[in-house]
C-alpha positions in Angstrom: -29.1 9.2 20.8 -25.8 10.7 19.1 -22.4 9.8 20.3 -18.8 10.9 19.6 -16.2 8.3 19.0 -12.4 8.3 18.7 -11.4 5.6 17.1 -7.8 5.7 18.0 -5.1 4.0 17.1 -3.5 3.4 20.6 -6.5 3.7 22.5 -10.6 4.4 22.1 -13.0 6.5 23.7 -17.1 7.8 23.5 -18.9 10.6 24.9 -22.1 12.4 24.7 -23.9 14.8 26.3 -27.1 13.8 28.8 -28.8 17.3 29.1 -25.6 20.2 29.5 -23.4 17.4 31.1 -20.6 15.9 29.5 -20.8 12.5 30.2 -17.7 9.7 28.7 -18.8 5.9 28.3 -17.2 4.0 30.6 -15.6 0.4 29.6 -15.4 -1.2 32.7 -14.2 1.5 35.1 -12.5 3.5 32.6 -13.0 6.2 30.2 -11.4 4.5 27.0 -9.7 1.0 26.6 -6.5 0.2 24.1 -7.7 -0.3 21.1 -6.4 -3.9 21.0 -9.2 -6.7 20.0 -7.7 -10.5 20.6 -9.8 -13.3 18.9 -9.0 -17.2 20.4 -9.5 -18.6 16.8 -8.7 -17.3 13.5 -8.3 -19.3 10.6 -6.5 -19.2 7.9 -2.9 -18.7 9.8 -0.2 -18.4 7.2 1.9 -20.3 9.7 0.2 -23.4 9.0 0.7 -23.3 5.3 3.4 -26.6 4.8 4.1 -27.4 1.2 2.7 -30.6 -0.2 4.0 -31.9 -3.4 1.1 -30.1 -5.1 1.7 -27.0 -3.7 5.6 -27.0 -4.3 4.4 -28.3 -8.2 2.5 -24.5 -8.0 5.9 -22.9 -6.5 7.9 -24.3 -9.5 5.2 -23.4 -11.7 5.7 -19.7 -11.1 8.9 -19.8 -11.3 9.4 -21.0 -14.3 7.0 -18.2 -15.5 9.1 -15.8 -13.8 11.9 -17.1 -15.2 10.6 -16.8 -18.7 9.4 -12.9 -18.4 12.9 -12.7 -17.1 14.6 -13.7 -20.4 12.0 -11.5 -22.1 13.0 -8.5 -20.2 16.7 -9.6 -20.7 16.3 -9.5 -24.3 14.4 -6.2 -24.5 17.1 -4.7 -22.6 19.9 -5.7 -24.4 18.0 -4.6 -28.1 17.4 -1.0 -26.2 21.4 -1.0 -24.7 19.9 -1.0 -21.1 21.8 -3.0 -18.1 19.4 -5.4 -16.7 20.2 -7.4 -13.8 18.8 -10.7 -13.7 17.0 -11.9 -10.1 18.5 -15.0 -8.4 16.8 -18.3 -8.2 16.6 -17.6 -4.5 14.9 -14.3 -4.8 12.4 -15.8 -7.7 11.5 -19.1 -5.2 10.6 -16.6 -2.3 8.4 -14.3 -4.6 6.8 -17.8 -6.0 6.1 -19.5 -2.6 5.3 -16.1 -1.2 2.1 -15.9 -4.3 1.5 -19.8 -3.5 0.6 -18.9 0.0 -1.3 -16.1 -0.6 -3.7 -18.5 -3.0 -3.5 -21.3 -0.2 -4.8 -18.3 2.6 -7.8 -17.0 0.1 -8.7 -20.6 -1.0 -8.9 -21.7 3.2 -10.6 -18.6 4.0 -13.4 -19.3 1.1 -13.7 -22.8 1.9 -14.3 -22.2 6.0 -15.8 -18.7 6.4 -18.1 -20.2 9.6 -14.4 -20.8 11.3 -13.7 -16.5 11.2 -17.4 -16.0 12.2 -17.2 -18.0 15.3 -14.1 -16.4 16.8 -15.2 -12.7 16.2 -18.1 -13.5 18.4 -15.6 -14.7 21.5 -13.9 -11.4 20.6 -12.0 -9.6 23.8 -11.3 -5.9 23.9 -8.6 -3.6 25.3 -6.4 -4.7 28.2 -8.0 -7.8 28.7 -7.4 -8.8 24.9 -3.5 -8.3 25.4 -3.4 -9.9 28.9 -5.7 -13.2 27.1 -3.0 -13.4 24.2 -0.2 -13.0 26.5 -1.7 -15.9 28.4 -2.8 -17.6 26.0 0.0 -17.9 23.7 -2.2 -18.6 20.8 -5.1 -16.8 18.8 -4.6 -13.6 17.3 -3.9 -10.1 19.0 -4.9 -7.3 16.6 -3.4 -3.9 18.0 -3.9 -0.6 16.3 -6.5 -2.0 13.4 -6.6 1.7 12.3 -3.0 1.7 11.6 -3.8 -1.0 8.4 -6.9 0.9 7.5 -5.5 3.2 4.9 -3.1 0.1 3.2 -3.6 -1.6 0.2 -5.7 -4.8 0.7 -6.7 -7.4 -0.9 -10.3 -8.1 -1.0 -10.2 -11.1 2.2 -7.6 -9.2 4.6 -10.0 -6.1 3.4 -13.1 -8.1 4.8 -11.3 -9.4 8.2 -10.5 -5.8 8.8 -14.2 -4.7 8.2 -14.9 -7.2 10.7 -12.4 -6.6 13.2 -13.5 -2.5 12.9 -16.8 -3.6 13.4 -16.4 -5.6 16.7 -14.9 -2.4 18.1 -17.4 -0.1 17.1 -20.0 -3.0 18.1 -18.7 -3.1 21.5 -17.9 1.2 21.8 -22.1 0.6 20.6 -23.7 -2.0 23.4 -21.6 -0.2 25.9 -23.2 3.1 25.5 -26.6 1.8 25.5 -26.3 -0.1 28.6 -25.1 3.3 30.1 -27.2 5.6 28.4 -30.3 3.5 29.0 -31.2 3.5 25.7 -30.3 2.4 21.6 -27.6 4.2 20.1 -27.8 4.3 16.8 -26.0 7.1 15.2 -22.6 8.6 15.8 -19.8 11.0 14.8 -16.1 9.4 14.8 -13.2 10.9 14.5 -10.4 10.8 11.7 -7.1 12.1 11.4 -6.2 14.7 8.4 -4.2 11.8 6.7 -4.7 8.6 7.7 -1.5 6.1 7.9 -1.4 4.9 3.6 0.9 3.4 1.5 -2.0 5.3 -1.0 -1.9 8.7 -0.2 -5.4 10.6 -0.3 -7.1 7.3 -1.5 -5.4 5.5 1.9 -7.8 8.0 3.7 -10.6 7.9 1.6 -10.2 3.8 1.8 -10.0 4.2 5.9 -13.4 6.3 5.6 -15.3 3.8 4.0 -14.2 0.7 6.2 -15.2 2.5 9.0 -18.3 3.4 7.2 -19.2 -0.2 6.3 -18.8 -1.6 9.6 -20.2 0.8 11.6 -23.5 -0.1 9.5 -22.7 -3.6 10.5 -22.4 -2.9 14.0 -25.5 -1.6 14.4 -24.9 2.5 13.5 -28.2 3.6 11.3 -25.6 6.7 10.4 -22.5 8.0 11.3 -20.6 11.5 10.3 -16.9 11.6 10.2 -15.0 15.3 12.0 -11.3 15.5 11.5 -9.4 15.0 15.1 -8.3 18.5 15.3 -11.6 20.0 14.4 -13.3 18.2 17.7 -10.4 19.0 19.8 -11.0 22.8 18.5 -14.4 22.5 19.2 -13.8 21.5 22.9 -11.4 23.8 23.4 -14.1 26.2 22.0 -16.4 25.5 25.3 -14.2 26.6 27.1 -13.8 30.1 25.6 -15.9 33.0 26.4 -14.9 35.2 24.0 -13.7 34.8 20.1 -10.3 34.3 19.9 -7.9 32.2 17.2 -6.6 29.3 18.1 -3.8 26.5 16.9 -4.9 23.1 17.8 -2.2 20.5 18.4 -3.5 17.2 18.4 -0.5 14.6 19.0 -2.1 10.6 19.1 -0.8 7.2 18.9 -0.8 7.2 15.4 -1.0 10.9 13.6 -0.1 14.3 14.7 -2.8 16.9 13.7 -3.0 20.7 13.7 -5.9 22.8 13.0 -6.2 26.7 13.0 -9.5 28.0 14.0 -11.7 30.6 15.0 -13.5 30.2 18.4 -15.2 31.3 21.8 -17.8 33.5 22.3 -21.8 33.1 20.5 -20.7 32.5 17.3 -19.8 28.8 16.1 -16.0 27.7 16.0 -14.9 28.2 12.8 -12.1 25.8 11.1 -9.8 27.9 8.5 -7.2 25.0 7.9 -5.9 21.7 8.8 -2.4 19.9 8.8 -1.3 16.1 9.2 1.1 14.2 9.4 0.9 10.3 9.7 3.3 10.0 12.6 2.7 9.5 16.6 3.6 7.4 19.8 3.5 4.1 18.3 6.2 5.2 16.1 8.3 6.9 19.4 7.9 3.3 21.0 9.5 1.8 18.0 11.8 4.2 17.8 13.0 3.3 21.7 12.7 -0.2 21.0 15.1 0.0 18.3 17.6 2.3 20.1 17.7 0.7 23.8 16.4 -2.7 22.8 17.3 -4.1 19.7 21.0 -3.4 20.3 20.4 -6.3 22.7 19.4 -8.9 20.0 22.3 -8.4 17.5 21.2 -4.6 15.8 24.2 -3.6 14.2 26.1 -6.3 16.2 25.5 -9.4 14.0 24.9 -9.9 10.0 20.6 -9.6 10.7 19.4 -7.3 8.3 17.7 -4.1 10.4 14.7 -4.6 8.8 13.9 -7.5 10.6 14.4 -5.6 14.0 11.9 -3.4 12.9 9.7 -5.7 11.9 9.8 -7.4 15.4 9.4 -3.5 16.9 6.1 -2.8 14.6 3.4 -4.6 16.8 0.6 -3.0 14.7 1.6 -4.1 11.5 0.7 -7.6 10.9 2.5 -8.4 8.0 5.8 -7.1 9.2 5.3 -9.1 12.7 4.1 -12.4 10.4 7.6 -12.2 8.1 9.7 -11.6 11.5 8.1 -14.5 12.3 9.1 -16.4 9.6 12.7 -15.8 9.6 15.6 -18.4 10.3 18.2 -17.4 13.4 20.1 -21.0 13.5 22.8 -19.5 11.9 23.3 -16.4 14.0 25.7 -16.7 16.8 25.1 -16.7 20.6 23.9 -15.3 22.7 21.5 -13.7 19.8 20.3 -16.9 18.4 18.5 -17.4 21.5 17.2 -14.2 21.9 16.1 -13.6 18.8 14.3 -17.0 18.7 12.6 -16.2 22.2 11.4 -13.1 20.0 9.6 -14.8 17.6 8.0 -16.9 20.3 3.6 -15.9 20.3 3.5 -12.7 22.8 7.4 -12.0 23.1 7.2 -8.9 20.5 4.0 -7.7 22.4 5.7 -7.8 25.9 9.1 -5.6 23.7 6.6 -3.2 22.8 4.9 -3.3 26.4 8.5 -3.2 27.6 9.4 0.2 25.5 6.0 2.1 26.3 6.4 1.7 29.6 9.7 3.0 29.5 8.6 5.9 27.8 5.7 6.7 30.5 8.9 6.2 32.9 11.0 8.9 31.9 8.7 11.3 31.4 9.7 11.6 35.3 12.3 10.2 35.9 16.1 10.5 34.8 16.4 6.8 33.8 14.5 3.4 34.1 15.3 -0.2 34.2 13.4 -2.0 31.4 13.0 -6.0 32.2 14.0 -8.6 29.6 14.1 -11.3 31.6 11.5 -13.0 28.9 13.6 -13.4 26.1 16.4 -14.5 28.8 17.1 -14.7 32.1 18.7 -11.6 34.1 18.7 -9.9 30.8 17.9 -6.2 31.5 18.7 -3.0 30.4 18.8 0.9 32.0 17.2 3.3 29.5 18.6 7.2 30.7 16.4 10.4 29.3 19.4 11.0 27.4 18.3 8.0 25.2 14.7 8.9 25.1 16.1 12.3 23.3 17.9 10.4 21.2 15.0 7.8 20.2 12.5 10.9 19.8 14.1 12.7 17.7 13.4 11.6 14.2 9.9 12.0 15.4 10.7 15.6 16.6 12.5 16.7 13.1 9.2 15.1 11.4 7.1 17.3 13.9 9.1 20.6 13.9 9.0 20.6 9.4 5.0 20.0 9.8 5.1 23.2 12.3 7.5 25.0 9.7 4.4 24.4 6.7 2.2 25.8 9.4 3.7 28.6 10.1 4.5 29.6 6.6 0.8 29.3 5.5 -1.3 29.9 9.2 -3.8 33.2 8.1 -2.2 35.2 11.0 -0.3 34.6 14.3 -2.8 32.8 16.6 -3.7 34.0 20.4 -2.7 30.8 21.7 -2.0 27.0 20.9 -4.3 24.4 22.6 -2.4 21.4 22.8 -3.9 17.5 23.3 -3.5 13.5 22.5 -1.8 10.7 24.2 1.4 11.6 23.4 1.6 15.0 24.3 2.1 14.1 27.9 5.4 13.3 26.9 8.2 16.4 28.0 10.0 16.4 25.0 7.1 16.5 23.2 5.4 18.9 24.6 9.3 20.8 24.9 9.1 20.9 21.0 5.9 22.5 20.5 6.4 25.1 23.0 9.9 25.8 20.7 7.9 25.6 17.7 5.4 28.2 18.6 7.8 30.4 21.4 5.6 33.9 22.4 2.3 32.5 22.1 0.4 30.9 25.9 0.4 27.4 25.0 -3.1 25.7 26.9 -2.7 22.1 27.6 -6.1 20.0 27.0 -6.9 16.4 28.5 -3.9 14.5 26.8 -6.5 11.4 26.2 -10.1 12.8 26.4 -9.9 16.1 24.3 -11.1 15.1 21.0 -13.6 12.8 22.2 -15.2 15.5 24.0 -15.0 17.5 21.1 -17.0 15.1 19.1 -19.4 14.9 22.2 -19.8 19.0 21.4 -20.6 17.8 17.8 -22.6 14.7 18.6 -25.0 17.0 20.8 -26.0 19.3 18.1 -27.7 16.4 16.3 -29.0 14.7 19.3 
């Protein structure tokens, strides 16, 4: 048995077909879960790393090695008649203890690998993984894995990744074959055009083999990969009974896709070109968290640098939530010291992000909404109006609306209409933009969270 799989980055889905009938896996009673895994125990924590006398002996080690390629660059410059500016002791001690702790992590994670196994197998998926770590207070909340899939990595944050990929998959697996009644063994999952990189086409090609490797470990004998506008196409494609040409508009969590195709009718759907752009609603919930929230904690009201405001808003980047984490507020007046602080407290930036989505599912009705801070301090609130949304959405719009521009410019011919899908198209402004974009041609709107893994269903079924 063949099943589709969207790996998403806000939320996951599967789905088959059992004869001519569509059928979705269900996780619990629903047809996806949040692609969120939360494991009680994992070791190494870089918050536990406290300098011994033998470890601060390795920090001035480095930088006294620094210090030396310093004067080495120094002199270079000066023999070519090039300024050079010569790094502070403060900024060389952070880049030494920040190497020092990276060794500490890898030497940890070599000598207590059984300590990782143990707490991916008492792994918790989806809602129930954020309401654990919320109650919790400890552990480790992994949102959005596919977010980090196309980032460099080192080789042991690569293999915790492999394994985190593979619980999901793993768990998308068992759950299919209890429903289905029988093994599942192969599947086709879906990918964005680009994935989220800091490594451009090798990000994507990086993301392809992680999920590769651990859907092998998970228990797939082998799995195909269809890019996220292609399945949506090919759903949309059912639904057609005669040939037509089509735009697909595929807005997620994490990317925004767009496909031109060729479907309905006998003959197969045909894919003439893809577009993508590494940008979705995680990045309009950061985007609202920084405008209506941050302000709040001392954005542009204190001497904080932004950067760690975004870094508190970017749930589903792990690095940037571990250095907001490791920043020093004693020194920032009231009443932001305190909030801030509260911030950095295990769960706080989760319950912000929380906060900011459901805000943004808010006003996609209504005309404003009171988001709830009373977690970071009592009676502390504040009313978000659609006029803010706008304003928050925007860079995301601007982004969208110069990926539409490329597609119009090189699109074969004006498409007969624009089938339009993913999470985040739900949202009005959104879904305003497009319909701009693309003005004259009927716009078809698809299930916002169930179109592409149907799709991939459509595929899965031809090698069932």
């Amino acid at each position: 048995m063949t099943i589709g799989i969207d790996f998403g980055t806000s939320y996951s889905a599967a789905a088959t077909f059992v004869g001519e009938t569509l059928t979705h896996i269900h996780f619990g009673e629903a047809k996806q879960f949040r692609t969120a895994v939360f494991f009680p125990e994992v070791v190494p924590d870089p918050n536990d790393f406290q300098l011994t006398p033998e470890l601060e002996a390795q920090v001035e080690g480095q930088i006294r090695s620094a210090r030396a390629q310093q004067r080495q660059f120094a002199t270079e410059a000066q023999q070519q008649g090039r300024a050079f500016v010569e790094r502070s002791d403060a900024d060389l001690r952070r880049d030494a203890l920040r190497t020092v702790r990276r060794q500490w992590m890898e030497r940890r994670a070599a000598e207590s690998p059984t300590a990782t196994v143990e707490s991916f197998q008492h792994a918790l998926f989806g809602e129930e993984a954020v309401e654990a770590y919320l109650e919790y207070g400890d552990g480790n909340l992994i949102e959005s894995p596919k977010s980090m899939l196309g980032y460099r990595l080192d080789p042991q944050v690569r293999k915790v990744i492999v394994h985190i990929a593979t619980h999901i998959l793993e768990h998308i697996r068992l759950a299919a074959s209890r429903q289905l009644g029988e093994p599942v063994r192969t599947a086709v999952i879906g990918r964005p055009v680009h994935f989220r990189s800091s490594m451009g086409e090798k990000g994507s090609e990086q993301a392809v083999d992680i999920i590769r490797e651990a859907a092998a470990v998970a228990g797939f004998d082998g799995v195909t990969f269809l890019e996220e506008p292609a399945a949506a196409a090919m759903h949309y494609h059912k639904r057609l009974s005669t040939r037509q040409t089509a735009l697909i508009v595929d807005i997620g969590g994490g990317t925004t896709d767009v496909a031109f195709a060729e479907l309905g009718g006998d003959a197969l759907p045909r894919i003439v070109r893809t577009w993508g752009l590494a940008k979705g609603g995680t990045d309009l919930d950061i985007n609202l968290s920084m405008h209506s929230f941050m302000p709040q904690l001392g954005n542009n009201v204190t001497r904080v640098p932004v950067h760690h405001f975004v870094e508190a808003a970017s749930v589903h980047n792990l690095p940037k939530q571990r250095e907001f984490r490791r920043q020093d507020y004693r020194f920032v007046d009231e009443p932001w010291q305190s909030r801030l602080r509260a911030l950095q407290q295990p769960g706080a930036t989760t319950r912000l992000n929380q906060t900011a989505e459901r805000g943004k599912i808010a006003l996609s009705s209504a005309d404003d909404t009171h988001a709830d801070l009373g977690f970071l301090e009592e009676g502390l609130g504040v009313v978000i109006a659609r006029a803010d949304m706008h304003e928050a959405v925007e860079p995301f719009v601007e982004r969208m609306q110069r990926l539409f521009d490329e597609v119009r410019q090189e699109w074969p011919s004006v498409p007969d209409s624009v089938f339009l899908t993913g999470g985040t198209s739900r949202s009005p402004i959104v879904k305003a933009a497009v319909r701009e974009a693309f003005e004259g041609i009927p716009m078809v709107e698809g299930d916002p969270s169930l179109g592409v893994v149907s799709g991939l269903a459509v595929a899965a079924m031809s090698a069932n």
